[in-house]
C-alpha positions as CSV (number, residue, x, y, z in Angstrom):
1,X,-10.7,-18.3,38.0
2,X,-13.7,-16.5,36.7
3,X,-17.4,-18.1,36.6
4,X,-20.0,-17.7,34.1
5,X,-23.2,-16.6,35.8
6,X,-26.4,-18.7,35.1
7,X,-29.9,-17.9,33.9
8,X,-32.7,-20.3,34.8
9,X,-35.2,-19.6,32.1
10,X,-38.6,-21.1,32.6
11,X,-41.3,-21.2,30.1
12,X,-43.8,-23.8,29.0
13,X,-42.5,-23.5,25.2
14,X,-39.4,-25.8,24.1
15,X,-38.7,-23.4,21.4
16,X,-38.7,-20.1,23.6
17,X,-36.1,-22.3,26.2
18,X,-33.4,-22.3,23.0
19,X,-33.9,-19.3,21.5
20,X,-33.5,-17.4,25.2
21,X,-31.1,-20.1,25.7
22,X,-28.9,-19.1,23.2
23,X,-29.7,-15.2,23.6
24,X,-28.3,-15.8,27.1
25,X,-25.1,-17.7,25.7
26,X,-24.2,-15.6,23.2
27,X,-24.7,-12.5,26.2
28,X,-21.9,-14.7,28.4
29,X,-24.0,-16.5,31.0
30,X,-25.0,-20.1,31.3
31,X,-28.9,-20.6,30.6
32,X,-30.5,-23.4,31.9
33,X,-33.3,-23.9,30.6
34,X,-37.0,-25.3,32.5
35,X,-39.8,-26.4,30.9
36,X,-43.2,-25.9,32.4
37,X,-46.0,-28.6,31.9
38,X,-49.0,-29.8,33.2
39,X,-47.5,-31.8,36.1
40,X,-45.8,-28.4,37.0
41,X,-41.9,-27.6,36.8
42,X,-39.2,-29.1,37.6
43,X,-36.0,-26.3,39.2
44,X,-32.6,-28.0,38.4
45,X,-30.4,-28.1,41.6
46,X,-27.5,-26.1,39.4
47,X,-27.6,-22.7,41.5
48,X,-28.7,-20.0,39.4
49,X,-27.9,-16.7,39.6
50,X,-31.5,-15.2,37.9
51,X,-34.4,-16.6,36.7
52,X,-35.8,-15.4,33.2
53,X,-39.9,-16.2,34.5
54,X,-42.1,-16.4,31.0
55,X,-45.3,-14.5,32.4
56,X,-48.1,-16.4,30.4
57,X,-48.0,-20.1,30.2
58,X,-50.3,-22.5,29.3
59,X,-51.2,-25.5,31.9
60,X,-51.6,-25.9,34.9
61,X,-49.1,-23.7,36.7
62,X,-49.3,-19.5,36.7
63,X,-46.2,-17.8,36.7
64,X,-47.4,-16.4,39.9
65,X,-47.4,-19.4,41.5
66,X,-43.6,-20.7,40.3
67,X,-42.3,-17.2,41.4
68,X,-43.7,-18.2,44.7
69,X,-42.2,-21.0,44.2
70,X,-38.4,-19.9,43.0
71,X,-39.0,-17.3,45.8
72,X,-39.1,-19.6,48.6
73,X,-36.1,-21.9,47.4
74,X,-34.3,-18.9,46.2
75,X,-34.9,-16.0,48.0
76,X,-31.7,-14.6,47.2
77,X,-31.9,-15.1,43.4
78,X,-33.4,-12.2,41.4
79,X,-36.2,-12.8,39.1
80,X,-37.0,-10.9,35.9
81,X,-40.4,-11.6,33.6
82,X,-40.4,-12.4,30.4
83,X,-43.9,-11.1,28.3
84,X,-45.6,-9.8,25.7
85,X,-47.7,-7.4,28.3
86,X,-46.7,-3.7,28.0
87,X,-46.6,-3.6,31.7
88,X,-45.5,-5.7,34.3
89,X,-48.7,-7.4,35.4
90,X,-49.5,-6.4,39.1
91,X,-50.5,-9.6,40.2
92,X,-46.8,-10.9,39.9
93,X,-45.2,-7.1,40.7
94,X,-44.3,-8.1,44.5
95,X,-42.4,-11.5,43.7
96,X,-40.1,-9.9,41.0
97,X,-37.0,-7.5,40.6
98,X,-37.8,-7.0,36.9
99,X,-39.7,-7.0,33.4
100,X,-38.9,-7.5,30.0
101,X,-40.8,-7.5,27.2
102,X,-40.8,-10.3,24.4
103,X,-39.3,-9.5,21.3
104,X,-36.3,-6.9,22.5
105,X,-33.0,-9.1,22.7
106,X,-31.2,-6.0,23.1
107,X,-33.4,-4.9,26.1
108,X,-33.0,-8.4,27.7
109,X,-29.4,-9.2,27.5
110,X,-28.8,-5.2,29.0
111,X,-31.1,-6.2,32.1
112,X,-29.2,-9.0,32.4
113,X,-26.1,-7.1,32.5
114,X,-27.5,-4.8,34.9
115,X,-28.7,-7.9,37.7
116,X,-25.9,-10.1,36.9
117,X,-23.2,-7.2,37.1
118,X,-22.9,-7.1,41.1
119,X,-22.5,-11.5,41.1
120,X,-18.8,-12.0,43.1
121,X,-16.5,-13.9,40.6
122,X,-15.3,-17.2,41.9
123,X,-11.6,-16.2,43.1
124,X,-11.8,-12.8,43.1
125,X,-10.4,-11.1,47.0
């Protein structure tokens, strides 16, 4: 039986969670979305397979500090930022396998491709 892979997206904008949401479903992967606030994030306990990071957010967390986070309690997942920087920010560079600018569906859904294509499909010898 074949598995969708999942996408843990996590931004501090509700509106940015759907529409990467449904970028992600539409690609063929689960999203599950995360919203940042004040009081900090809450990960779900669904495993995830990535993690889309939104790069600036507003509030009281850094996305420096959640990828420190997401890499401690998911060391093995693969985590790709999301932002509106022409570069990956260096500050973040160490914690991440990838960048992706805002505004390039096309560009996002082939990264994820490219990540998500070595994920072991539940069944398979």
């Amino acid at each position: 039986m074949q598995s969708r892979a999942s996408v843990l997206i996590v931004d501090d904008d509700p509106m940015h969670l759907r529409i990467y949401g449904w970028i992600i479903e539409a690609a063929g992967y689960r999203a599950l979305p995360a919203e940042v606030c004040p009081a900090g994030v809450a990960i779900p306990e669904e495993p995830a397979d990535l993690v889309l990071l939104d790069y600036h957010l507003a509030g009281g967390c850094s996305a420096v500090e959640i990828a420190q986070v997401l890499h401690e309690r998911l060391p093995h997942v693969p985590v790709i930022v999301l932002s509106d920087a022409w570069v990956l920010p260096e500050d973040i560079a160490p914690l991440v396998q990838g960048f992706v600018r805002k505004g390039d569906p096309a560009k996002l859904v082939d990264t994820l491709h490219k990540v998500l294509q070595p994920v072991v499909v539940q069944g398979s010898p």
